[in-house]
C-alpha positions in Angstrom: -22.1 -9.0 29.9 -21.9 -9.4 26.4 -19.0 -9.6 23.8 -19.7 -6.2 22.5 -19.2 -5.0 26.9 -16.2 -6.9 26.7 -12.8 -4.8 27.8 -9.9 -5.1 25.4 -6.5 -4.2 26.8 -4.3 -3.0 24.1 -0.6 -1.4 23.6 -1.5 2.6 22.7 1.9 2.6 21.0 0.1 0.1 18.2 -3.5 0.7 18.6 -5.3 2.0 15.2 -8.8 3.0 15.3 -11.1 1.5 13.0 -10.5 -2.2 14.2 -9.2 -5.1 11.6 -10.4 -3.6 8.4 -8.3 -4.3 5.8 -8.7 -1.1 4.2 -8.7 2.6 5.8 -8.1 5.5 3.3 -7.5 7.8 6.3 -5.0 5.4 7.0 -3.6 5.6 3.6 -3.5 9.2 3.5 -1.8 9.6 6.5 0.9 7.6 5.7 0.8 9.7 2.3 1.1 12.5 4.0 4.5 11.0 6.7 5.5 9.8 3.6 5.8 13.9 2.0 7.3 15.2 5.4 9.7 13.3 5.8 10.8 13.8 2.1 10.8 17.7 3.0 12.1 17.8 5.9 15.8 16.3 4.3 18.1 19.2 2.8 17.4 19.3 -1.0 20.0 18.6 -3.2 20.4 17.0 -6.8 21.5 13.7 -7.9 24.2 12.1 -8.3 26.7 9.5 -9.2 29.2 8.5 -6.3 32.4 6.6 -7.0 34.3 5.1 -4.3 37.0 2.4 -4.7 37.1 -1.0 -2.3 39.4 -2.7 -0.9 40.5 -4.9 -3.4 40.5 -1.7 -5.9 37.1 -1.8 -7.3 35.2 0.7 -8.2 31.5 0.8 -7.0 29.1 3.3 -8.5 26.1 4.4 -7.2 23.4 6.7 -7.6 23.0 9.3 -4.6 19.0 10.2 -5.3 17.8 13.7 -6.0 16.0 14.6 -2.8 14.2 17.1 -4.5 12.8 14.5 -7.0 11.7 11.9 -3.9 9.7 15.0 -2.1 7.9 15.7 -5.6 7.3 12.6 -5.9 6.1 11.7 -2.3 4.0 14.7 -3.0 2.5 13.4 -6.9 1.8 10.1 -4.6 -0.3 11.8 -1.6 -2.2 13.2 -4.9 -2.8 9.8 -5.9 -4.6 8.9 -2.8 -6.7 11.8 -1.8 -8.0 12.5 -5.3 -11.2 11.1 -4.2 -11.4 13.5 -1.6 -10.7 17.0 -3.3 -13.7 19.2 -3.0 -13.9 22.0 -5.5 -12.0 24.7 -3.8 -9.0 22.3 -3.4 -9.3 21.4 -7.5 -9.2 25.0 -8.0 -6.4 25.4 -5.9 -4.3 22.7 -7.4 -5.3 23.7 -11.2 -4.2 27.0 -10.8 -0.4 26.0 -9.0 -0.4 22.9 -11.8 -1.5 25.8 -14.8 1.5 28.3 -13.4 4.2 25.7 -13.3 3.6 24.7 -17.2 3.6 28.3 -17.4 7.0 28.5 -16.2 8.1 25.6 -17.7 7.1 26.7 -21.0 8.7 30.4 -20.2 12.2 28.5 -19.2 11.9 26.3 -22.1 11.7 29.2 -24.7 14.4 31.1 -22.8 16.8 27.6 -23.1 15.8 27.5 -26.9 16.5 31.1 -27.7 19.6 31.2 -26.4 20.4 28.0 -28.2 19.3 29.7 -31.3 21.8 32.6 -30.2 24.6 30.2 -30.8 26.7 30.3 -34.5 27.2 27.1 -35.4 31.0 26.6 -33.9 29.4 27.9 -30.6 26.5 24.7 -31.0 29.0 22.5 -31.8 31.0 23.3 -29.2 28.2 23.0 -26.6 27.4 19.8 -27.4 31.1 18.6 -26.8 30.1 20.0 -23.5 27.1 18.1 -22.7 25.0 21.5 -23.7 22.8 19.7 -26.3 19.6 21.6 -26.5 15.9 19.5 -27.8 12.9 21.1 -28.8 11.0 21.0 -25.2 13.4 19.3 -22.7 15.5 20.9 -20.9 19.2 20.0 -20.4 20.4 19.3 -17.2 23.5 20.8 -17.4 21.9 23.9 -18.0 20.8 26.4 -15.6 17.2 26.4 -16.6 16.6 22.6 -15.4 17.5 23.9 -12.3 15.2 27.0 -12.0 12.4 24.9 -12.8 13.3 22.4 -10.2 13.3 24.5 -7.8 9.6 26.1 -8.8 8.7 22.3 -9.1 9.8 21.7 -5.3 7.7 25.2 -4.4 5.5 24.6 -6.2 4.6 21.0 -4.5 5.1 22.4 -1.0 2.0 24.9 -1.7 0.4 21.7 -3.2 1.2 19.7 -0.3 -0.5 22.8 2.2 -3.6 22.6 -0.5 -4.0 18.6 0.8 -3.1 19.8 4.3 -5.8 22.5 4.4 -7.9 19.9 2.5 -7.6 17.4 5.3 -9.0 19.7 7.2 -12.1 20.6 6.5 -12.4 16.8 5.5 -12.3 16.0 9.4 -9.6 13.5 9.0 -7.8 14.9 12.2 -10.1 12.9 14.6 -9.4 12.4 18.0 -9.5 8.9 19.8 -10.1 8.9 23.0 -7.7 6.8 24.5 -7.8 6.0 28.3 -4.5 4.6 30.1 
């Protein structure tokens, strides 16, 4: 019998195919892709600061994060990895989606600076003592725009997310291993 014969009896609860490499892209993009469901599957909801006081009186601040924000992101990462996988249907899928959301972004944009162009100038000034600044191509956050676009962001990156899915796909990577136990 010789060492490649040999029987290894392993835990399937920590078995990973591809032996002791040190690097496995499949790997990488599955944990990618945990990495984006797990983001999505959390109710979506902005930012923000929470204040509570201790016991001694003090007030601790922190930031509650933007669960929107961590699935885009989760998503932008996955993108990151399996760029060297996307075949051209997928990169025509994902210019297209990426193409319409500057759209929109540059629709809501013009729609945030025209109606800060609407203002006289008391209206302006009181705005901005209202946190309702307006700058040539951001949008302000108190303002409902910023959170229209969010919102396409977030859909937008879920239809990106089944363009990677679909991707995956016809890529192979949902190999089975035969495991016997």
């Amino acid at each position: 019998m010789s060492d490649k014969d040999d029987i290894e009896i392993i835990d399937p609860e920590t078995y990973r195919p591809g032996g002791e490499k040190e690097f496995n892209h499949e790997a990488l993009v599955m944990e990618a892709f945990r990495k984006c469901i797990e983001a999505g599957t959390h109710e979506f909801r902005a930012g923000y600061m929470n204040q509570k006081t201790d016991k001694l009186g003090n007030t601790i601040v922190s930031y509650v994060e933007d669960t929107r924000k961590k699935f885009i992101e989760s998503v932008r990462t996955l993108r990151n990895v399996i760029i060297c996988d996307v075949d051209d249907e997928a990169g025509k899928d994902i210019k297209k989606l990426m193409a319409s959301l500057e759209d929109k972004k540059k629709e809501l944009l013009a729609i945030q600076a025209r109606w800060w162009k609407s203002l006289n100038l008391m209206q302006q000034k009181k705005a901005n003592e209202q946190g309702h600044t307006v700058l040539e191509g951001a949008f302000n956050k108190n303002l409902p725009w910023y959170e229209e676009f969010i919102e396409d962001e977030v859909n937008t990156y879920r239809l990106l997310f089944e363009v990677f899915s679909k991707l995956t796909a016809r890529l192979g990577f949902y190999q089975e291993v035969e495991i016997i136990g």
